[in-house]
SELOLO-409587 format. One record per residue (C-alpha): x, y, z. Coordinates in Angstrom, 3 decimals. Layout:
// residues N
         px         py         pz
          X          Y          Z
...
// end
This chain:
// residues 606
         px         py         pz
    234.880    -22.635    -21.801
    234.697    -24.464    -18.307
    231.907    -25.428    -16.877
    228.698    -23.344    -16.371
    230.035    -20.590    -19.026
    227.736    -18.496    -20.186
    228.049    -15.254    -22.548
    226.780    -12.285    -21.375
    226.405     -9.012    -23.236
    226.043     -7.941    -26.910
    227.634    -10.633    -28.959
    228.108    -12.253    -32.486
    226.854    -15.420    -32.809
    228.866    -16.370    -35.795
    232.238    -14.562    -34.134
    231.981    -16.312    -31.020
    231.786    -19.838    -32.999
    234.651    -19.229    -35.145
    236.484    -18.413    -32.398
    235.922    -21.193    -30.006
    236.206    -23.190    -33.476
    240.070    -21.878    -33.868
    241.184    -22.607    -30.217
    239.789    -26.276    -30.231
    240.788    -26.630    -33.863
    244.569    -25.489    -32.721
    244.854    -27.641    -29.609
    243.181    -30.556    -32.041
    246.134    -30.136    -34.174
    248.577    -30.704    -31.545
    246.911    -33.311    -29.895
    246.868    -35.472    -32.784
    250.438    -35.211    -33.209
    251.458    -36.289    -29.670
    249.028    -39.210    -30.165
    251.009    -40.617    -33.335
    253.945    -39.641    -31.456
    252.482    -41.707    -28.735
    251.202    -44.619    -30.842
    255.084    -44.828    -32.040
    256.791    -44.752    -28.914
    254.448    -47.942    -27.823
    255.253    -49.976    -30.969
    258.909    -49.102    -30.060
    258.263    -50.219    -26.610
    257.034    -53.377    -27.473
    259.561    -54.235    -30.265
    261.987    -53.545    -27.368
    260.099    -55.979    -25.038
    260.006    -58.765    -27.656
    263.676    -58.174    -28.594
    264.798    -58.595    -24.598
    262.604    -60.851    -23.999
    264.297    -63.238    -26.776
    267.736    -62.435    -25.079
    267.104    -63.205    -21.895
    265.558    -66.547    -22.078
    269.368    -67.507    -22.144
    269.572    -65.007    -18.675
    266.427    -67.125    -16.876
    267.429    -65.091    -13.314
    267.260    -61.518    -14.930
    263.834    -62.045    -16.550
    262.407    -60.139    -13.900
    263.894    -57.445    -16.164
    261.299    -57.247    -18.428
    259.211    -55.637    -16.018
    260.303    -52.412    -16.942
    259.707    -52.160    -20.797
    256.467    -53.815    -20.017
    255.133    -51.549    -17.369
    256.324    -48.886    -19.607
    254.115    -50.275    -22.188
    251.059    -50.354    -20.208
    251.884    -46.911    -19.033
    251.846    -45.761    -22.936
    248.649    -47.821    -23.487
    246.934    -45.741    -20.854
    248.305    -42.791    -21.503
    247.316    -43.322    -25.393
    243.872    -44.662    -25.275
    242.937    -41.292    -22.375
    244.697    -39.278    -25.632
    242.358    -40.809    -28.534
    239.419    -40.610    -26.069
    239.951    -36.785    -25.422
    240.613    -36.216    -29.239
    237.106    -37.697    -30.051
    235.395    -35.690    -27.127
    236.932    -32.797    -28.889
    236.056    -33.318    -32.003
    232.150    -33.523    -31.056
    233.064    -29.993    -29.961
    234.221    -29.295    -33.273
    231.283    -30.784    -35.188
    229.290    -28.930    -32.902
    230.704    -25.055    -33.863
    231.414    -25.924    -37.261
    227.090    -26.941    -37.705
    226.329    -23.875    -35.439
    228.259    -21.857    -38.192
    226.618    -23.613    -40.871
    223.203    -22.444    -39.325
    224.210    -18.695    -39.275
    225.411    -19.332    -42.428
    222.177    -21.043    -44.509
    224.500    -24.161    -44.915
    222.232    -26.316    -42.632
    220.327    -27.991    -45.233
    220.873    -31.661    -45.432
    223.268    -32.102    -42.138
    220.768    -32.627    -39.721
    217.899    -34.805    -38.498
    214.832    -34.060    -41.026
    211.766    -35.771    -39.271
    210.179    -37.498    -41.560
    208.961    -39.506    -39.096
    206.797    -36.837    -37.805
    204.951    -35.541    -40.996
    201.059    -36.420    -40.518
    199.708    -36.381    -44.155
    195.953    -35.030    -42.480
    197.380    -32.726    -40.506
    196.106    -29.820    -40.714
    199.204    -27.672    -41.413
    202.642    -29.664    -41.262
    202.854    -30.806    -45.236
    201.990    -27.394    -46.038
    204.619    -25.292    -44.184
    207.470    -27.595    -44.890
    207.701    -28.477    -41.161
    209.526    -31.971    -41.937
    211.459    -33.153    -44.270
    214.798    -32.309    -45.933
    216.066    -28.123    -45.357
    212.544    -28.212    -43.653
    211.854    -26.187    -40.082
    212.271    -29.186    -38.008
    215.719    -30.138    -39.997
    217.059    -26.196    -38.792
    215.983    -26.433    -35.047
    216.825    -29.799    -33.958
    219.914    -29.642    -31.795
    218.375    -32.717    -29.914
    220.655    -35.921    -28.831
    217.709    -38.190    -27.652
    214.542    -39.528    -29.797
    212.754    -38.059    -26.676
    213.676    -34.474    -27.460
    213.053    -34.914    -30.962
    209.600    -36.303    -30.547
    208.630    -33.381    -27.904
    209.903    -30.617    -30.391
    207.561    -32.556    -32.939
    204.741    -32.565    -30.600
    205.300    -28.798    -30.030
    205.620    -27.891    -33.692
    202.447    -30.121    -34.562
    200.112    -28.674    -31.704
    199.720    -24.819    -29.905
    200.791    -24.644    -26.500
    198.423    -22.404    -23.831
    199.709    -19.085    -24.029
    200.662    -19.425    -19.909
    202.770    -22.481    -21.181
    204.061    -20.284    -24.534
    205.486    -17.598    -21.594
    207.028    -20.025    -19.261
    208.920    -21.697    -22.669
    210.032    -17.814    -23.121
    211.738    -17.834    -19.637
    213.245    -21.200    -20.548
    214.602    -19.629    -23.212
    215.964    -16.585    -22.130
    217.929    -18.944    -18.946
    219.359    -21.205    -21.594
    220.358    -19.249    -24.530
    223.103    -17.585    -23.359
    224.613    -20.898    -21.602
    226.679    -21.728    -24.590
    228.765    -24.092    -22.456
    225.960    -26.778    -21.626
    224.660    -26.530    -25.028
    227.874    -27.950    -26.243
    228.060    -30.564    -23.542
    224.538    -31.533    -24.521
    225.362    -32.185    -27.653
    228.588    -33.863    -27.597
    227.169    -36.637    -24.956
    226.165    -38.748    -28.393
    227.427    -39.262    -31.732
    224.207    -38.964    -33.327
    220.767    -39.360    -32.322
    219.487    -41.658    -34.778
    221.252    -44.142    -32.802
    220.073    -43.162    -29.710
    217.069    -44.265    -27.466
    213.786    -45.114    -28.207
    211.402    -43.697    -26.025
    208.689    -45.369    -26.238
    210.547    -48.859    -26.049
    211.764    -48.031    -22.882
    208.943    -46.569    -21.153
    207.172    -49.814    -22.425
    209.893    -52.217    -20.970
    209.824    -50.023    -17.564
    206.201    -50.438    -16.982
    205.715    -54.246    -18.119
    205.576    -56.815    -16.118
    208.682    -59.073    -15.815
    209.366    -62.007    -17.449
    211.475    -64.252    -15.220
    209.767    -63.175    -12.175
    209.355    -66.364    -10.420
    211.475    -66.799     -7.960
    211.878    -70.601     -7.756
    213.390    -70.099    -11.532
    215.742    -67.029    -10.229
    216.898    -69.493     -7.086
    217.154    -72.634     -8.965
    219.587    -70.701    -11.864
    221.912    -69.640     -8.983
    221.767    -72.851     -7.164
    222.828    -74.821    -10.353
    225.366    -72.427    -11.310
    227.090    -72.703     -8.429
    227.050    -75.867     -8.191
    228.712    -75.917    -11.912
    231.830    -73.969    -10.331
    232.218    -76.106     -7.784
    231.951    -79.403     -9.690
    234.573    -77.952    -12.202
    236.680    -77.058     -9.032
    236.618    -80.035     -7.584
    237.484    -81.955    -11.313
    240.671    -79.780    -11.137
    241.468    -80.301     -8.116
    240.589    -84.077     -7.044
    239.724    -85.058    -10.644
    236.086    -86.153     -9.704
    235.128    -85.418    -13.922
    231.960    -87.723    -13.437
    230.473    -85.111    -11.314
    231.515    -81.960    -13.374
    229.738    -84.057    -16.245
    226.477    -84.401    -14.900
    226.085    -81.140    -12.753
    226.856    -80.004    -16.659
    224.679    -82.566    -18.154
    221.744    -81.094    -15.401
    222.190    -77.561    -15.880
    222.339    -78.212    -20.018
    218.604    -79.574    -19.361
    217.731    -76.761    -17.226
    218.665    -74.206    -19.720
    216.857    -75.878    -22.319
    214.067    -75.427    -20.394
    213.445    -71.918    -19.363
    216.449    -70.814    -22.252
    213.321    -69.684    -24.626
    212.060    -67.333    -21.975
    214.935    -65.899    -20.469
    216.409    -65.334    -24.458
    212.964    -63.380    -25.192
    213.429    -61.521    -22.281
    216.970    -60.230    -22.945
    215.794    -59.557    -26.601
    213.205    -57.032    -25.045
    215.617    -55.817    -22.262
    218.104    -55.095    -24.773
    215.257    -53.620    -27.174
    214.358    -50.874    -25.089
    217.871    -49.646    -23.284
    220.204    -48.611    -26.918
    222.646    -45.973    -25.873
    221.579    -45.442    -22.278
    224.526    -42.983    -21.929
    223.016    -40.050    -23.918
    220.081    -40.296    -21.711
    222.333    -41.017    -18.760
    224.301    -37.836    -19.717
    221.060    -35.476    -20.668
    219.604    -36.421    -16.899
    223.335    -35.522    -15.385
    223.409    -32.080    -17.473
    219.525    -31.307    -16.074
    219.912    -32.334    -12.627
    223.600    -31.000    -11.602
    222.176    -26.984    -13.239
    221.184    -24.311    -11.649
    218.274    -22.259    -13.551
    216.260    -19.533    -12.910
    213.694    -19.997    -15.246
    210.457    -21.039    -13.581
    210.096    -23.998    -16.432
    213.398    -25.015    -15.603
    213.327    -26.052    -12.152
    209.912    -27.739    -12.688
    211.650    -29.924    -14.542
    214.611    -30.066    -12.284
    212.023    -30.705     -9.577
    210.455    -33.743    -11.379
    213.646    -35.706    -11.293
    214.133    -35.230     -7.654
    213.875    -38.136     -5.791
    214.482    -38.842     -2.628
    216.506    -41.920     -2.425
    218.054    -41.881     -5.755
    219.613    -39.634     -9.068
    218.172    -41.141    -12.150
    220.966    -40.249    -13.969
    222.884    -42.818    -11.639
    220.101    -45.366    -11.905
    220.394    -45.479    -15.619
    223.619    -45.858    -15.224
    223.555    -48.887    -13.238
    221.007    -49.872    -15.721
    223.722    -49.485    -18.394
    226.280    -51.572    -17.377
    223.828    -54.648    -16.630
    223.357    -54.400    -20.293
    226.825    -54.065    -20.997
    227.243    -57.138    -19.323
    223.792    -58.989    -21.216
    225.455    -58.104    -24.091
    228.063    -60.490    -23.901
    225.890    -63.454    -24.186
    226.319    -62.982    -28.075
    230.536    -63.481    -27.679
    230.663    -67.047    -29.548
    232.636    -67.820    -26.186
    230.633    -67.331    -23.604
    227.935    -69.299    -25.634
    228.739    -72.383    -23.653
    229.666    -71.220    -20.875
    226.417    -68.987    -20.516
    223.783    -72.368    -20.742
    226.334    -73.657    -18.370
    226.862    -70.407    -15.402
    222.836    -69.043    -16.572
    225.386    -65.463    -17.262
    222.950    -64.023    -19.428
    220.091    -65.083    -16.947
    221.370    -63.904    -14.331
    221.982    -60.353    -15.881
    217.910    -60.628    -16.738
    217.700    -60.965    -13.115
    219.144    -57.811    -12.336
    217.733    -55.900    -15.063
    214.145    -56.924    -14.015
    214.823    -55.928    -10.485
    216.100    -52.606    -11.759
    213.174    -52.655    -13.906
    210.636    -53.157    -11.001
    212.100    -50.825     -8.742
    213.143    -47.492    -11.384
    210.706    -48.642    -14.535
    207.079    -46.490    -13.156
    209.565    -43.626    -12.988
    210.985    -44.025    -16.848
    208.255    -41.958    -18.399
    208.857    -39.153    -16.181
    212.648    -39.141    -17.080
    211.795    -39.023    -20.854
    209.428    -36.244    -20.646
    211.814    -34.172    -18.795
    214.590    -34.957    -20.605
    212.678    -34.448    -23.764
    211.151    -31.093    -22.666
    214.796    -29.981    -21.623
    215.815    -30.997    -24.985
    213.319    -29.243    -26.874
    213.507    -25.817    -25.033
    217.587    -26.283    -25.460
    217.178    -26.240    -29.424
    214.471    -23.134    -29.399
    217.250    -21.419    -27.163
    220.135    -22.386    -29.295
    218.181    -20.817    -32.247
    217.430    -17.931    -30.559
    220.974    -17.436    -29.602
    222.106    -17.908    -32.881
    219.362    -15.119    -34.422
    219.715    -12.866    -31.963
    217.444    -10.593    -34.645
    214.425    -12.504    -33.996
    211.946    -11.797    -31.126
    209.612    -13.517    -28.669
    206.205    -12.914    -29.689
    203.712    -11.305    -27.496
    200.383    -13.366    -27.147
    197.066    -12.186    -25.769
    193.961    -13.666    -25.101
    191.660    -10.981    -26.316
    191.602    -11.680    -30.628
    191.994    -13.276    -33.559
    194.893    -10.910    -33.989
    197.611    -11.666    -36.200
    199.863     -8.337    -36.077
    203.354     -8.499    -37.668
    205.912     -6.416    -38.900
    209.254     -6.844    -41.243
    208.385    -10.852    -41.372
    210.015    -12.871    -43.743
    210.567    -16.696    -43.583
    212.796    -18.177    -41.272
    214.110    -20.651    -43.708
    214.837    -18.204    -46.357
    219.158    -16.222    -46.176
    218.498    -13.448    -43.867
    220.556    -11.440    -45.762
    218.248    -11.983    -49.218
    214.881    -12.197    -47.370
    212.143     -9.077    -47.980
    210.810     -8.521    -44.808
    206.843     -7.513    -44.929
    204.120     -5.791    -42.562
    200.663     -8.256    -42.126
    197.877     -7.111    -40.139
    194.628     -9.315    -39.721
    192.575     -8.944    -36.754
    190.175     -5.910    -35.459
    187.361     -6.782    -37.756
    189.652     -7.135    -40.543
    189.301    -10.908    -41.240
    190.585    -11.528    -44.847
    193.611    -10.810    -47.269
    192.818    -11.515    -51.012
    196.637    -11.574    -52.259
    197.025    -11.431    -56.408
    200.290    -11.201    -58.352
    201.828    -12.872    -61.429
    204.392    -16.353    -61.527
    207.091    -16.322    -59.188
    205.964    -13.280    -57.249
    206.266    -14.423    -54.369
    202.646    -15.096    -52.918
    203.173    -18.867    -51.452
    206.185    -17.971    -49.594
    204.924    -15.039    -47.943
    201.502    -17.104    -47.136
    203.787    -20.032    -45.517
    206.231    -17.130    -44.081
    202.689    -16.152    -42.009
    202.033    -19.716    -41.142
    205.931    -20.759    -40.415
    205.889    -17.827    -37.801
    202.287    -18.638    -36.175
    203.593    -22.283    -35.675
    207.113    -20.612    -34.259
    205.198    -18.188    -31.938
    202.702    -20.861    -30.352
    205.125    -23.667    -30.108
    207.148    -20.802    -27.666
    209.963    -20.228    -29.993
    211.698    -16.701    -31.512
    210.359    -15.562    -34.785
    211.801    -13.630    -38.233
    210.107    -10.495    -37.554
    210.702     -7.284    -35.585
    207.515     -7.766    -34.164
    204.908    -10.497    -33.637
    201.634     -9.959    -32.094
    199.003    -12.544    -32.005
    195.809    -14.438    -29.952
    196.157    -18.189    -29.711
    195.131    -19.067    -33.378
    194.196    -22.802    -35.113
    196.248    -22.958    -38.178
    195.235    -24.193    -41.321
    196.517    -24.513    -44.390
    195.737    -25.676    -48.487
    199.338    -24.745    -49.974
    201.070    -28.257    -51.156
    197.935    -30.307    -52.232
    198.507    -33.265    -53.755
    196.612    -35.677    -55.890
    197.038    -39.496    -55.150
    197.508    -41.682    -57.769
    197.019    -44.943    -55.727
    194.047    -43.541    -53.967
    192.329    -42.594    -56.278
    191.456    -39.012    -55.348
    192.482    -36.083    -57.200
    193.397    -32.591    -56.813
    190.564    -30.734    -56.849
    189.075    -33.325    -54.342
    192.152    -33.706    -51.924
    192.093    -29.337    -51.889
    188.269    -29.516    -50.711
    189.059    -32.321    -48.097
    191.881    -30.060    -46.934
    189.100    -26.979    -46.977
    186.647    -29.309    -44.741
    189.509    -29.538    -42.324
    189.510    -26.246    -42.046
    185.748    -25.262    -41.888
    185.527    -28.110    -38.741
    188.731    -26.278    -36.834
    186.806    -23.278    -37.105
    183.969    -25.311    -35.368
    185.814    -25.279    -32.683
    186.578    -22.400    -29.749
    189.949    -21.687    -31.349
    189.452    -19.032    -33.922
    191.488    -20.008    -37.414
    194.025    -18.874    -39.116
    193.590    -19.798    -42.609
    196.427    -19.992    -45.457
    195.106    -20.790    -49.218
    197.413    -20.292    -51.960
    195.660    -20.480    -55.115
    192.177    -21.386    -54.168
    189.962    -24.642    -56.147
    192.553    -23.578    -58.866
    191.479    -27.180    -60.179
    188.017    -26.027    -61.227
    186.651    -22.883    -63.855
    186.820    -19.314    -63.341
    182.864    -19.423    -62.447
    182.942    -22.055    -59.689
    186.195    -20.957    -58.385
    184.773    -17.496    -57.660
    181.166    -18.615    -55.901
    183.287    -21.623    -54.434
    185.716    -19.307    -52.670
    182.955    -16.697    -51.569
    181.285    -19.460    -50.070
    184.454    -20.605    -48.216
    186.031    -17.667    -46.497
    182.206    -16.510    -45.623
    181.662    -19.948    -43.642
    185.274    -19.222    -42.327
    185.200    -15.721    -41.503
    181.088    -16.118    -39.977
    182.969    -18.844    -37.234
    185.555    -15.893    -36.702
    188.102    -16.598    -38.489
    190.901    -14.827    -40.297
    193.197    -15.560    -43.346
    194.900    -15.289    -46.535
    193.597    -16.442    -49.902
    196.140    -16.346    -53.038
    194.764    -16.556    -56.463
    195.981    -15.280    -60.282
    192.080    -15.246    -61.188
    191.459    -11.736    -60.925
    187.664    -12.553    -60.601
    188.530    -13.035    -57.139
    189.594     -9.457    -56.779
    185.761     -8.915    -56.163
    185.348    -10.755    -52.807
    186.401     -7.508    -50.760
    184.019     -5.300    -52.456
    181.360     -7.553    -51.127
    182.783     -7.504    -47.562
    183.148     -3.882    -46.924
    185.929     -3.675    -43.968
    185.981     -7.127    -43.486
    188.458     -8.029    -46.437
    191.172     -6.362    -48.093
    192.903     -6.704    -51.553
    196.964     -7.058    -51.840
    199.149     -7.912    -54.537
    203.233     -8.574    -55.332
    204.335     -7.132    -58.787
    206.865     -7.344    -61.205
    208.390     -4.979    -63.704
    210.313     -5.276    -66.939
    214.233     -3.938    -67.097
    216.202     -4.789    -70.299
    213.871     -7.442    -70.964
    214.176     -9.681    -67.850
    211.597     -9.767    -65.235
    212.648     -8.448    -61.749
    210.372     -8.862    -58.756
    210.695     -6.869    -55.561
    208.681     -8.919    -52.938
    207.315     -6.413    -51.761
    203.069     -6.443    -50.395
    201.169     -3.495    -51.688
    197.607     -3.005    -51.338
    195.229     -2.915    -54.293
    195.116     -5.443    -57.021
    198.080     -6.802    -59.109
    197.598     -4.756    -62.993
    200.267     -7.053    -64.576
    200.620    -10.356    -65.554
    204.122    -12.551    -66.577
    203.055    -15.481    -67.838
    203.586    -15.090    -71.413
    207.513    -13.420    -70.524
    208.233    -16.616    -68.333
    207.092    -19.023    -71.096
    209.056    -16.950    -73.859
    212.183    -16.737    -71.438
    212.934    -20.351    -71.612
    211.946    -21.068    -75.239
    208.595    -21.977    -75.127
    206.530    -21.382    -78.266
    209.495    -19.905    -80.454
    208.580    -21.639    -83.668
    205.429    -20.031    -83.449
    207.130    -16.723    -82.641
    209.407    -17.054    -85.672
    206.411    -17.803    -88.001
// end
């Protein structure tokens, strides 16, 4: 596609990859072959030169002959290293259809970037909705190529955005999704983004202050480095050595001198700028677009500046470190205490850093917000089933229909109808094993982070006021802490009871509720939860198999509601249909499951 392609129109996701896939896995094909072909044709070349080139030592006056095979070498060379380099642009293309495919196809798990980083263990929600970590929610949206559009699609994931914000991510969305073309630019400026920059490094570098700012030390570097030329000019030319010796002998001093603080000061330079291209590139791709999207030229508009393109500026910024970097050649060792190289390339560096470093932070948050709303339209291009939610102020509403979990096949996925909200403030869900109960509790919580982070979700419809989510679904004892599980699950429940302190209403998830406790305590303990919960306004979802706590909604007459999953016996095998119904489960599996695998057969057989 050339530049600025977009696809308009009904379309296939999966289609459309494959066949943009074929063409640039055809013309991959045949590009490889002329390379070898090419690759030959210059060892030819040079055999050829070598072979000539022994022949006509005995022709001294036709020497000038070898001119031609040589040129034609270096034409080759050229010709050969432009052919490798387009073969590796094209196979980022590649890599990028064949993942998009994956995606479509539920074959994502495990080939992207997982987040770990990002997973809070007190957070109030992240641990329990499988938002980081391998085939986890963050793994199956990250398309980003900088640490700075990871970290914003972290920060949006971990924290609700404004519902005036959620909207203007929707027209973000709706610009980029269809713009296939810079999506695959975007990713194909960087092999992989664990290798590329560190945000926070830089932004730290840009706005400290510089370490060889003195300017007697800048002028006396220069001075003695040029004065180092010159003696070793005039040694070779007049063969005055003494004076080569000690302008050497001076300069040797000098860099032992200041050598410890212009070597800490590279360290820190080169520190902070890794792989300035991909955020070179990502500024390029942002400020040469034209959007519509009211988000989108805010952020255009933040990189304007009026004597300079960042994009260019971090490019000059680039190649100064390209050239630091050669301080660590075992052969310019010498020569850099001698000439101050590496110093000098500090210099330059600093003075970049002094006059383009206040404006680093703004670069990263635009280029990390571009970033983000790039992978929440890729997604939504790529489930072109799932739908913006509609927010509104006036709640807690949580309306949803045909919802399943975005991380579950599409084509295996029960979709489900919730409805909390309108004085209805509580779901008491029952069912036996393997029901289905915690995945439809996180499917609810997976899609309120999805909708308030400003991204599609799996439903045909999504409703919902801005909502505090909390969760009590993966608790987990700790060993080395000493706490257990009942007492990490009621530190988790305290989280919750203080969010609902707050002018947010909750949304609270609790699959299997103080299961660590007896059927007594459980009950009273969970009455005297959701009441303190649902008295602050909130609403929720409590899972349990004690059917003791069947009774809570007869105590809360149209405030709280009893569901249940099911399963049924065919030809002795359990089969569950994930489907909610109202009521209270009637059956129980726990005694099939344990005889299905074995358990308890030499009592059985007794």
């Amino acid at each position: 596609m050339s530049s600025g392609d977009t696809v308009h129109g009904a379309h296939d996701p999966e289609e459309l990859y494959k066949r943009h896939l074929q063409q640039l896995t055809s013309t991959q094909t045949l590009e490889e072959v002329a390379e070898k072909r090419l690759g030959y044709a210059k060892v030819a070349i040079a055999f050829v030169t070598v072979a000539a080139a022994v022949t006509l030592l005995y022709f001294s006056k036709v020497l000038y002959l070898l001119l031609i095979p040589a040129a034609i070498f270096v034409y080759l060379a050229i010709k050969h290293e432009r052919r490798l380099q387009q073969i590796s642009e094209r196979r980022r293309s590649i890599n990028f259809y064949e993942r998009g495919i994956a995606r479509i196809q539920d074959r994502w798990a495990g080939a992207g970037e997982v987040g770990e980083r990002f997973l809070e263990p007190a957070h109030p929600y992240a641990r329990d909705l499988d938002l980081f970590g391998p085939a986890s929610l963050f793994e199956l949206l990250c398309t980003a190529r900088t640490r700075a559009g990871e970290e914003t699609l972290a920060r949006w994931l971990l924290n609700a955005a404004p519902i005036p914000e959620i909207e203007a991510r929707h027209g973000a969305i709706s610009d980029l999704k269809e713009r296939l073309d810079l999506r695959e630019r975007l990713f194909c400026i960087g092999e992989t983004v664990r290798a590329g920059v560190h945000p926070d490094a830089l932004a730290v570098w840009g706005d400290r202050k510089p370490l060889l700012s003195d300017r007697s030390i800048r002028i006396t570097c220069s001075v003695l480095a040029t004065l180092w030329v010159a003696g070793v000019a005039i040694w070779g030319v007049w063969g005055f050595g003494t004076l080569a010796l000690a302008i050497s002998a001076l300069n040797l001093a000098w860099a032992h001198r200041i050598h410890a603080r212009w070597d800490e000061a590279a360290d820190k330079i080169e520190e902070a700028t890794r792989d300035l291209d991909v955020l070179a590139g990502v500024l390029r791709i942002i400020d040469h677009g034209q959007y519509s999207a009211a988000k989108l030229t805010s952020i255009q508009s933040r990189l304007k500046q009026a004597d300079f393109v960042p994009s260019d500026a971090i490019r000059r910024l680039d190649r100064i470190v390209g050239y630091l970097e050669s301080r660590r050649n075992p052969a310019m060792r010498l020569l850099d205490v001698l000439t101050f190289w590496s110093a000098q390339c500090v210099f330059r560096a600093e003075k970049w850093q002094q006059e383009f470093g206040p404006h680093i932070r703004t670069w990263l948050d635009a280029v990390g917000e571009f970033e983000a709303l790039t992978a929440l339209a890729s997604y939504a291009f790529e489930h072109p089933g799932d739908v913006l939610p509609e927010l509104t102020e006036s709640g807690p509403v949580f309306e949803v229909s045909d919802m399943t979990h975005p991380l579950l096949p599409a084509g295996k996925a029960i979709r489900n109808d919730v409805k909390l909200g309108a004085g209805l403030q509580l779901m008491v869900l029952s069912g036996p094993n393997m029901a289905g109960k915690s995945t439809f509790i996180r499917s609810v919580g997976v899609n309120a982070v999805l909708a308030q982070c400003g991204a599609p979700v799996r439903a045909k419809s999504l409703r919902m006021s801005p909502l505090a989510v909390a969760a009590s679904i993966c608790v987990l004892d700790s060993l080395s802490g000493g706490t257990s599980r009942f007492y990490a699950e009621i530190q988790r429940l305290k989280v919750a009871e203080d969010l609902a302190a707050g002018e947010t209403p909750v949304l609270f998830l609790m699959d299997e509720l103080l299961s660590g406790t007896n059927s007594h305590d459980r009950l009273e303990g969970t009455r005297l939860i959701v009441r303190s919960l649902m008295d602050r306004g909130a609403i929720g979802i409590v899972s349990t198999h004690d059917l003791a706590l069947a009774e809570i909604p007869t105590t809360m007459p149209d405030r709280a509601v009893n569901c249940h999953f099911e399963d049924r016996l065919e030809d002795d095998k359990l089969v569950f249909d994930y489907k909610l119904k109202p009521g209270v489960v009637k059956t129980s599996n726990a005694l099939q499951l344990m005889r299905s695998i074995g358990l308890g057969a030499a009592n059985d057989s007794r």
